[in-house]
C-alpha positions, 0 to 999 in steps of 0.5 A: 892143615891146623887145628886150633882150640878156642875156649868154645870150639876146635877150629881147622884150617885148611887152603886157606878157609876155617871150619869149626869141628862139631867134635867137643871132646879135644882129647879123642880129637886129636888121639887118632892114628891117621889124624890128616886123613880123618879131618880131610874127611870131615871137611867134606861135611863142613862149611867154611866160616871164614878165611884163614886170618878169621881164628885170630879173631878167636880166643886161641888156647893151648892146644892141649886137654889131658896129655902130658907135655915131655921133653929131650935135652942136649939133641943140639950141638950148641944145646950141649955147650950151653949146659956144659958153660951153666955146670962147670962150677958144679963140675956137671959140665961132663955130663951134658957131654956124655949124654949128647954121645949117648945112645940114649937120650936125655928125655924128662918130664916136663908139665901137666896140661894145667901148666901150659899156656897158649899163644898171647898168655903168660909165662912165668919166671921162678922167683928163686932163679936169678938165670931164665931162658925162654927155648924154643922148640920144635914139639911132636903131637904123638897118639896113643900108639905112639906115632907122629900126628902132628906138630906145634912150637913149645917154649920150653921155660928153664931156669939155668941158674937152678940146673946149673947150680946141680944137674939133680935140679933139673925138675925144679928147673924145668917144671912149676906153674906156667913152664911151658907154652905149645901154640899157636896150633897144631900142624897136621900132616901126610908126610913129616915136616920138612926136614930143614924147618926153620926155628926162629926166637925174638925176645923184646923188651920195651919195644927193643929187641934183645935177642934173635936166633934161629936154626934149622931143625936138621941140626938136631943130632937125633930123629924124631923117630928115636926119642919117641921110640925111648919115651914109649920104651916103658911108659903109656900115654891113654890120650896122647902125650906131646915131645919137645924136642930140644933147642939150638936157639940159646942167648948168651950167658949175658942175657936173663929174662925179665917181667914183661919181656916178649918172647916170639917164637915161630916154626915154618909152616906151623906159626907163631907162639907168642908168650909174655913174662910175668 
């Protein structure tokens, strides 16, 4: 099932019929430990208000309240050899290699709810960056206590030419107004998501595309389980927090984004994030 927040309700979607929550407070809604069980019984008491396209007739928002957005870096192979071609003039370069052999991962913060947009709004590019990459990532919905509950796509927004220039710029790279994207939905399940999803990235620009790429998520050298296991290492999440969990999808060293560039990212069985660059 998916579970969407419009600007006036949360939405689930289920075989193929809507049905609008009477819970208002997104946050509790969604910080519950066995989330799947407890919204199938809540449809037992709901009558559908239309059939599965009927959401997009809504105004869909991020699927966010008060949680932090986290990321992992360098949990692809192809991750790793991007940001050693970003940071060899630096001599970084090393470091995204030792961090990918690591036992521990590379896992940093991210953006506060208030820079996060949804499906068919506005991402930004730094205007002190000259290198933009959108990254399209799978992204876990973690409760409180620190289990799995769901999933949705993020766009992780990077500026390389910033990171690249010192990896001690990452925050300043990966973190300012409109970072990130998480969207359309979020994808609740009994079972985790199929191991070999796929993850899909166009990006147009004047109707032409300039990109595609795509990648299953079991190239990802390390599971779920352990990058939500050193996040919660030392760190509390009272609402719930949602984990990006690393890209393989990467333009080449050619290619920067530009305003009005139409980044599309879609994750089997969960949908499509569509985010504009301004």
């Amino acid at each position: 099932m998916k579970i969407y927040k419009t600007d006036k309700a949360i939405v689930i979607e289920h075989d193929g019929q809507c049905y609008l929550s009477g819970q208002t407070d997104w946050d509790k809604y969604i910080n519950r430990d066995g989330l799947f069980a407890q919204i199938l019984e809540e449809l037992q008491t709901l009558t559908a208000v239309g059939d599965s396209g009927w959401v997009y007739s809504q105004k869909i928002v991020a699927p966010i309240g008060s949680q932090e957005v986290w990321a992992a870096g360098v949990t692809y192979l192809r991750s790793k050899t991007a940001r050693m071609e970003e940071s060899k003039d630096s001599g970084g370069a090393t470091f995204y290699d030792k961090v990918y052999e690591a036992e521990r991962p590379e896992i940093f913060f991210k953006a506060t709810a208030h820079r996060v947009v949804g499906t068919n709004d506005h991402v930004r590019i730094r205007k002190d960056s000259s290198w933009d990459v959108p990254e399209p990532e799978l992204t876990l919905l973690i409760s409180s206590s620190g289990k799995i509950q769901g999933y949705t796509v993020g766009n992780d927004m990077s500026s390389r030419s910033i990171e690249g220039e010192n990896p001690l710029y990452l925050p300043q790279a990966k973190t300012y107004e409109r970072a990130a994207g998480l969207g359309p939905c979020i994808l609740v399940t009994d079972k985790p998501i199929k191991s070999d999803a796929l993850i899909a990235m166009t990006i147009e620009r004047d109707s032409t595309l300039m990109f595609e790429g795509a990648v299953g998520i079991d190239q990802m050298k390390r599971t779920h389980e352990e990058l939500v296991g050193y996040l919660f290492r030392e760190c509390s999440f009272p609402v719930g927090c949602f984990l990006m969990t690393g890209t393989s999808v990467v333009p080449d060293n050619s290619f920067t984004l530009q305003r009005h560039d139409v980044v599309r990212i879609t994750i089997e069985e969960i949908g499509t994030l569509i985010n504009y660059v301004e």
